[in-house]
C-alpha positions in Angstrom: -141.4 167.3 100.1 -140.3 164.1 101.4 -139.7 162.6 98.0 -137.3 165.8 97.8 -135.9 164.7 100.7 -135.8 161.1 100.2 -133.6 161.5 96.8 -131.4 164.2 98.7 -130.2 161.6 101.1 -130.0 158.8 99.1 -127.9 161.1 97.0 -125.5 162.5 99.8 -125.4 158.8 101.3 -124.2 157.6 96.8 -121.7 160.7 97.0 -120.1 159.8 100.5 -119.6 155.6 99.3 -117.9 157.1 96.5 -115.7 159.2 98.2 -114.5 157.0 101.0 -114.4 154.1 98.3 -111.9 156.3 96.4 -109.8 157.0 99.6 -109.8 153.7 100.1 -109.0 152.4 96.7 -105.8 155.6 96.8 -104.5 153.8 100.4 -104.6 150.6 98.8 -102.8 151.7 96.0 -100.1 152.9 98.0 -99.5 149.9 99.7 -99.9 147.9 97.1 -97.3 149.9 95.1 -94.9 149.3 98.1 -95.8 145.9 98.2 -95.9 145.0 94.6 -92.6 146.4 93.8 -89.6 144.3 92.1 -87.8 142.4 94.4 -84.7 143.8 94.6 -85.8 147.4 93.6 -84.0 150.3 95.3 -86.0 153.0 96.5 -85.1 156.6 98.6 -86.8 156.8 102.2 -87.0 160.1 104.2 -88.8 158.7 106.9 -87.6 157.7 109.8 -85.3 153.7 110.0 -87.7 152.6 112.2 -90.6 153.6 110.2 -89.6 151.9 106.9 -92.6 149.7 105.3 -92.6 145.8 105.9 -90.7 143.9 103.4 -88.5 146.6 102.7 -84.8 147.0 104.2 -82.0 149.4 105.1 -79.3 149.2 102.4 -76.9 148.9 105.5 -75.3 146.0 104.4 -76.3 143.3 106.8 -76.2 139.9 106.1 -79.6 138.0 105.0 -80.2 134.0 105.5 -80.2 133.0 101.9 -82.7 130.6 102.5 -85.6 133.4 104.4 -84.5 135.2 101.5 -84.4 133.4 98.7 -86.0 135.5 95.7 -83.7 138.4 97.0 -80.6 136.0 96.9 -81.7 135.3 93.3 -81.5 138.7 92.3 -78.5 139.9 94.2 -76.6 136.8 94.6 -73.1 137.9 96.1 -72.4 141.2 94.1 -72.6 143.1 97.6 -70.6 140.9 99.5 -66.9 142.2 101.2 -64.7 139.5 103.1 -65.4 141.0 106.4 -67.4 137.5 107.9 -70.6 136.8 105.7 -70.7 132.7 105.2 -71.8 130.6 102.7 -75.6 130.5 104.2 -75.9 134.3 104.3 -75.5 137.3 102.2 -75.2 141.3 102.0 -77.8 143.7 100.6 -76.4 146.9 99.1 -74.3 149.0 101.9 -75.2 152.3 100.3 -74.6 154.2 103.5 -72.8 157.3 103.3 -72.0 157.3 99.1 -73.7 158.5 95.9 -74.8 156.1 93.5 -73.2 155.8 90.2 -74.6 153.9 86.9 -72.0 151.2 86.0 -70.3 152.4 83.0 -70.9 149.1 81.1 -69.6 149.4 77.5 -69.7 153.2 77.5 -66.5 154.7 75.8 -67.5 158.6 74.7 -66.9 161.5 77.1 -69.6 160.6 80.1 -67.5 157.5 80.5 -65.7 156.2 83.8 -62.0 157.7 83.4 -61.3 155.6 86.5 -62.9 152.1 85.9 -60.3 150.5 86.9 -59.5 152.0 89.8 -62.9 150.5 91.3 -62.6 148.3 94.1 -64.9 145.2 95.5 -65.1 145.3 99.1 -64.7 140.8 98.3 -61.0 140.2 96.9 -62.3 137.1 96.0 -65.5 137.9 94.1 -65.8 136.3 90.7 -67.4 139.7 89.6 -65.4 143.0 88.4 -65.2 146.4 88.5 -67.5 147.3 86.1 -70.8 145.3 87.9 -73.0 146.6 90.5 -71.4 146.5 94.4 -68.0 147.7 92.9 -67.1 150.9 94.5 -64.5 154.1 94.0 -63.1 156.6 96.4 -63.2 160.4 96.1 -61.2 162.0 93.7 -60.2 165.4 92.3 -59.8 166.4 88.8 -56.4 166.6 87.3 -56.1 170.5 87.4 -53.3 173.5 87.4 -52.7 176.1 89.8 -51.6 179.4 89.0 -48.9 182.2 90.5 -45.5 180.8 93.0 -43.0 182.2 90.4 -40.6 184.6 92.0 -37.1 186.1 90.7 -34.0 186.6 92.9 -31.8 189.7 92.8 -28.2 188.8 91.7 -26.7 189.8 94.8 -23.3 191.5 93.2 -21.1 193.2 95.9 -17.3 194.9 96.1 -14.2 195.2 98.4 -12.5 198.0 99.5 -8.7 197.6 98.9 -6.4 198.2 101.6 -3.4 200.7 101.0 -0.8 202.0 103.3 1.8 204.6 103.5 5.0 203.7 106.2 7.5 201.2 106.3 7.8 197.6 105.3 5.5 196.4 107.7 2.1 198.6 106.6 3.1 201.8 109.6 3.6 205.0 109.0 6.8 206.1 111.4 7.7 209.3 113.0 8.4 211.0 116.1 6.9 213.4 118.3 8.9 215.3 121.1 11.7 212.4 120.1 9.2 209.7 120.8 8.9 207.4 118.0 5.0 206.2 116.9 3.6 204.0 114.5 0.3 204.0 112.9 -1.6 201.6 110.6 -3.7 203.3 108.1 -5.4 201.9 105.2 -9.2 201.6 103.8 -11.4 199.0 105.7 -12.4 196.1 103.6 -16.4 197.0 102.9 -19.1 194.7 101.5 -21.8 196.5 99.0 -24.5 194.7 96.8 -28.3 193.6 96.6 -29.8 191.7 99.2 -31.1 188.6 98.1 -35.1 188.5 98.3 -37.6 185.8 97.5 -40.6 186.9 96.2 -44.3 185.3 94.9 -47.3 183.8 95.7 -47.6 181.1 98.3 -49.8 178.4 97.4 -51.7 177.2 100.9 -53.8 173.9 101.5 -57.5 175.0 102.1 -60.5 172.8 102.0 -61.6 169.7 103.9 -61.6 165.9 103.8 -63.6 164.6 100.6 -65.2 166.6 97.6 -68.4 166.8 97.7 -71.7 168.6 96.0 -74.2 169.6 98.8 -76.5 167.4 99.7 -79.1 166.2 102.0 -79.7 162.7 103.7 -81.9 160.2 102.9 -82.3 156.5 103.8 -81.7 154.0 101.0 -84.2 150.8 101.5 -84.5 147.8 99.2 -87.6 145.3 98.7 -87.4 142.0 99.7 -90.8 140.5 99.4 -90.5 138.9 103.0 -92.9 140.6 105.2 
């Protein structure tokens, strides 16, 4: 009986070390995923700002002391840089704040392509890197498209005139007398206008939507890893 219960315990007490020593090895995992990462790798957080894990940063754009930050320098150098204030000593992580991310086109020419490479923009006139590196961005844009209906016809809006005739002396009145009273009296057709009335008809195209093409989506944050704790 107590050998019975002897090896029960010792079993429960083997069963609970290698449960909480697998817990523990999954947190540590975790962390050490987070921690381990590539400097420089770009990952989504739906957690609250505040709440983001050390060594890891808002793509917000802020400027970073090259020197605290040197391995992220080295990988990021100055491709996210505009010419609103960063010096020399700093520079800019990724400002991914309100965009979709795109993959840079590169040497890509079949259908998938960027149409509009060159319409990309740095936010640095001055940056020695181009349009088709990362930190080069592109505003919203609508496809090239048709719209159909707004053709209408117009009636051809023929008319006529009455002529005018008279009967009477030279001057267009008839003459008489009545009772030995002379009169005079104009008669003739009144001029008359006749005819279609001109009409426009169609469709009328109106402006509907709102300011920027979207898909839906939902916000996250964007955080990158800078291996300074």
């Amino acid at each position: 009986m107590k050998k019975t219960l002897l090896l029960s315990t010792i079993s429960s007490t083997f069963l609970t070390i290698i449960i909480l020593s697998f817990l523990g090895f999954k947190a540590s995992s975790k962390s050490q995923i987070l921690n381990t990462s590539e400097i420089g790798s770009i990952l989504v957080w739906p957690g609250k700002a505040s709440e983001i894990p050390s060594g890891w940063v808002l793509c917000d754009g802020r400027d970073l002391l090259k020197r605290d930050y040197s391995k992220l320098y080295s990988k990021l150098s100055t491709l996210w840089n505009t010419d609103e204030g960063t010096s020399k000593d700093f520079f800019r992580v990724p400002d991914l704040r309100g965009v979709f991310v795109r993959g840079v086109n590169g040497s890509r020419k079949d259908k998938y392509r960027d149409e509009a490479l060159k319409n990309r923009k740095r936010l640095a006139v001055s940056s020695s890197y181009g349009t088709n590196d990362p930190g080069s961005f592109q505003i919203d844009w609508f496809e090239e498209h048709n719209h159909g209906g707004g053709n209408h016809d117009h009636g051809d809006g023929s008319h006529i005139h009455g002529i005018s005739t008279f009967d009477g002396d030279a001057s267009g009145n008839e003459t008489g007398s009545d009772s030995g009273n002379k009169y005079a009296r104009r008669v003739g057709q009144k001029t008359h206008y006749s005819g279609r009335i001109i009409e426009r008809s169609g469709n009328i195209i109106d402006k509907s939507g709102g300011n920027e093409t979207r898909p839906k989506n939902a916000y996250v944050h964007f955080i990158v890893f800078t291996g300074v704790n």
